[in-house]
Phi, psi and omega in degrees: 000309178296345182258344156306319241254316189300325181271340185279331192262338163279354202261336181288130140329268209269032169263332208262181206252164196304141173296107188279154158084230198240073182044036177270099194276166189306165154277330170267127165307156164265004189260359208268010167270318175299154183279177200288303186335306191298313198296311201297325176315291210293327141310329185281324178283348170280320162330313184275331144340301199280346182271317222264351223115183184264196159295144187297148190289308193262018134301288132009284189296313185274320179298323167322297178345289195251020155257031150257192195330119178178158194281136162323320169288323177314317206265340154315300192304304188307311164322308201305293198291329160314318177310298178316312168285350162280346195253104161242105181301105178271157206288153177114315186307133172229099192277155149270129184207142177262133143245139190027075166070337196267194161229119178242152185193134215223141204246123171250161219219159188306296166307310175180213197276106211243104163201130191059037166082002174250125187261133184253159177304314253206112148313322158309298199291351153301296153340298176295307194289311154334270181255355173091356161242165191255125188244165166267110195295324204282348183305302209288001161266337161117003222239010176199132171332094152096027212283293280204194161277130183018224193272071195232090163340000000 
C-alpha cells in the first residue's frame, strides 16, 4: 500500500515538485513533509476529483463563507446544520436499523415510508410502530446525532 501510494502521489503532475534538468520530474514529492495520513486524504481526494468532479458550487459557496474569522464550534455548528439541510432521502433508499435482535428495514417510498407492508407518513411514526415509544425517526435511523446518551428515545 505505501509503495502504491508513494508512486500514485510522485506519479501526479500537480502533487509533485518543480521539473528538474532535462524534464525529468522530481523523485521527490511535494507531499514528502506530510504525514502518510495527510498524503493518502490527499490522494484519495484527487482520485474522487478526477471521477466525480470538483465540489458542488453550493458547497464551494458556504465553505468561502465561513472561512473568515470564526470560532471552531461556530463553524462546526454550521457544518452541521448545512449537512442536515442537504440530507434528502431519494424514494428507492433503504435504512436500516436492529432492534431488539431483530433488523427492520424501511423502503422510502415517493409517498413516505414502507415498512412491514405499510406506508408510514413519517420515520417517526415507523420508528413508534418498531418500538412502542416516541423517537426521533431520523435519529432513530442513524440519520441525525444523537442529543443525549446513546440509543434513549
Amino acid at each position: 500500500m505505501a509503495r502504491a501510494l508513494k508512486g500514485e502521489v510522485v506519479g501526479r503532475d500537480d502533487l509533485t515538485g518543480p521539473r528538474r534538468g532535462s524534464r525529468r520530474l522530481s523523485r521527490r514529492s511535494a507531499l514528502a513533509h506530510l504525514p502518510k495520513h495527510l498524503q493518502t486524504a490527499i490522494v484519495s481526494y484527487r482520485r474522487q476529483v478526477d471521477q466525480f468532479g470538483q465540489l458542488d458550487p453550493a458547497i464551494r459557496q458556504f465553505l468561502d463563507r465561513i472561512v473568515e474569522k470564526e470560532t471552531r464550534s461556530s463553524v462546526m455548528a454550521k457544518l452541521i446544520t448545512f449537512d442536515r439541510s442537504q440530507t434528502e432521502l431519494k424514494a428507492g433508499t433503504i435504512l436500516s436499523r436492529e432492534w431488539n435482535g431483530a433488523t427492520h428495514r424501511v423502503v422510502v417510498a415517493d409517498g413516505g415510508f414502507l415498512w412491514d407492508g405499510i406506508t408510514y407518513d413519517s420515520l417517526s411514526k415507523v420508528a413508534f410502530a418498531i418500538t412502542g415509544t416516541r423517537w426521533n425517526g431520523p435519529r432513530f435511523f442513524g440519520l441525525r446525532d444523537a442529543a443525549g446518551n446513546g440509543d434513549q428515545p
